[in-house]
N, C-alpha and C positions, 0 to 999 in steps of 0.2 A: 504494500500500500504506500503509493508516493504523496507527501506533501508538496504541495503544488507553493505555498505561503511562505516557506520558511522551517529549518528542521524544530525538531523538540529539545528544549534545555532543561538537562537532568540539575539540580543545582542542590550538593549532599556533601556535607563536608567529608566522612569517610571513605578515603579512596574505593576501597573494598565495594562496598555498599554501591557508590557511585558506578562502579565498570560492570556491576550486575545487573542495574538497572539501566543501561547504557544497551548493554547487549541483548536483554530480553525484548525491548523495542526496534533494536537493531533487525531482531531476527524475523519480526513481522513487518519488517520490509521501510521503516521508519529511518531519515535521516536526524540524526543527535547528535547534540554538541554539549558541555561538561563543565561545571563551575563548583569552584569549594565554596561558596557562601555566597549568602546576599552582594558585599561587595564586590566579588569579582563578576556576577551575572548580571548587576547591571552594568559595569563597562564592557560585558560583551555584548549584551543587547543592543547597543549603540552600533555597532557595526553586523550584527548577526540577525536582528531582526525577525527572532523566531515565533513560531505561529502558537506554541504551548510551552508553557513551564511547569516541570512537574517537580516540587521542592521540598526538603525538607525544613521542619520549624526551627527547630534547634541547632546554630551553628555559632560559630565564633563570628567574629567581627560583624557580622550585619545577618541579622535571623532572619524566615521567610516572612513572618510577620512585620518586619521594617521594612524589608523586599516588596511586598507586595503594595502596603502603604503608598511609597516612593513611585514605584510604579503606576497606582492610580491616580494621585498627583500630577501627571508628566500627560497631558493629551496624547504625546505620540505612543505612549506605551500602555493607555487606560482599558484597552480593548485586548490585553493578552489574556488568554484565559489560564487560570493557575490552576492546578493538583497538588493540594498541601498531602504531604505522607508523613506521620511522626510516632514514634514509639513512645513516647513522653505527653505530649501535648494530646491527651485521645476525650476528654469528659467533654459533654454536651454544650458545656459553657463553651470550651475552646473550639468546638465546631463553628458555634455561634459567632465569635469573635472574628475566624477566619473568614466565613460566608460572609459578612460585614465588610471584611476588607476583598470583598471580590471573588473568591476562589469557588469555581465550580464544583468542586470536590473535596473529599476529606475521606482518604483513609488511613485506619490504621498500620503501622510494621509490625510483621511482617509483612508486607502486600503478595499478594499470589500474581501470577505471571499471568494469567490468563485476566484475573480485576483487573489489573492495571489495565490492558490493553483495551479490555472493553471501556475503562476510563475516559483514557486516550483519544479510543474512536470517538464516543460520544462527547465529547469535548470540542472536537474536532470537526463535528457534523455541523454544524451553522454558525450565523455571527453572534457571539456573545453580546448580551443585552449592556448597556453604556451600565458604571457604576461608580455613584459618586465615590467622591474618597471623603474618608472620616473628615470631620476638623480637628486639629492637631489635639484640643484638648481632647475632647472624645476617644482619640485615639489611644493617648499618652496616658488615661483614665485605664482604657479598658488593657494595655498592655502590662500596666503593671499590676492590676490586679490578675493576670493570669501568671505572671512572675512570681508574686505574690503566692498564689495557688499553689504554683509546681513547687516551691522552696518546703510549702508547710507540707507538702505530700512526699517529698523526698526527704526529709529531718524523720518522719515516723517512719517510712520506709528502713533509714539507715538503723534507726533506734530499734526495730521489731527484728531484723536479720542479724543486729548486734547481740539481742538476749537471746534470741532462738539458737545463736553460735556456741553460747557462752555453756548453754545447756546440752551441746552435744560431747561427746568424747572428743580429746585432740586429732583424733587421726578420721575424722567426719568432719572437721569444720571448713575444709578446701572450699567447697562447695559455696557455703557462705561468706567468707570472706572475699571470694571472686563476686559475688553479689552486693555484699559492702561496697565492696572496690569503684563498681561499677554506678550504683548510685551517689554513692560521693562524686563522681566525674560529673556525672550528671548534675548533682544539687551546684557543685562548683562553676557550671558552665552557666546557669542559670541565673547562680549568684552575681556573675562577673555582669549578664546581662542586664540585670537590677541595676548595677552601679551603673555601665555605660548607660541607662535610659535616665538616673538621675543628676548624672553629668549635663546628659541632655538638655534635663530643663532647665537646670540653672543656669545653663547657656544660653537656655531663649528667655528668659526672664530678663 
């Protein structure tokens, strides 16, 4: 299936993640092109001009949620249709908040190879309806109380896998600690993005 518009941008901070989802559209006949974060996708959009961005929420330097924002901001770029994908960001609120900022879609990770595509297609089928873009307070409101959210569900997360550890034998806690590990990266990546959005506003203040 050729895109006639413009290829698809995969935009996933982990390499991994990103060349798997790269090739499964690849292989249904889809041209794609590849971004570690909000930042770098949009200075390739500027030159690349693609018809769909299928993105993840949580990245470093600029998240899909700031992505997307910026994006409907810009008239030239207010008609891309996005596919938010997040393994973190998944409660009914965070749906809500994306669909707000524009995004066709919302599924969860893992995504199955066959969803996506149907995704993709139906995304792909006609012109996306115009959508305004937040005003910055609204925005800035609604961003960090989902930062907000993901910090207080990541600290119980790390605190419930921490005692659950503490209760097993030493030679059973591999397990858990690899799950510590991994929510702390997470609560920390989140965290970092709290701060970069309250630099933010003191800035525009």
């Amino acid at each position: 299936m050729a895109i006639q518009s413009g290829p698809i941008l995969i935009v996933e901070d982990i390499a991994q993640v990103r060349e798997l989802l790269e090739m499964q559209l690849q292989l249904k006949g889809y041209d794609v092109i590849g971004a570690s974060d909000g930042q770098e996708a949009l200075a390739l959009i500027e030159t690349e001009k693609p018809a769909l961005i299928v993105s993840d929420i949580l990245m470093p330097r600029m998240d899909g949620f700031a992505m997307a924002h910026a994006l409907r901001k810009d008239p030239q770029t207010a008609r891309i249709p996005i596919i938010f994908l997040s393994a973190t960001y998944v409660s009914a609120e965070d749906e809500r908040f994306a669909m707000n900022l524009g995004a066709l879609r919302f599924l969860p990770k893992p995504v199955d190879a066959d969803q996506l595509a149907r995704a993709v297609a139906e995304s792909l089928g006609g012109e996306p309806p115009p959508v305004p873009a937040l005003n910055e307070r609204d925005f800035y409101a609604g961003y960090r109380q989902r930062l907000e959210s993901k910090l207080r569900q990541k600290a119980q997360q790390i605190g419930r896998n921490q005692q659950q550890m503490q209760s097993l034998p030493p030679e059973q806690r591999e397990t858990y600690r690899r799950l510590v590990a991994e929510a702390q990266s997470q609560y920390d990546a989140i965290q970092a993005e709290l701060t970069d959005l309250t630099a933010m506003l003191q800035d525009a203040l």
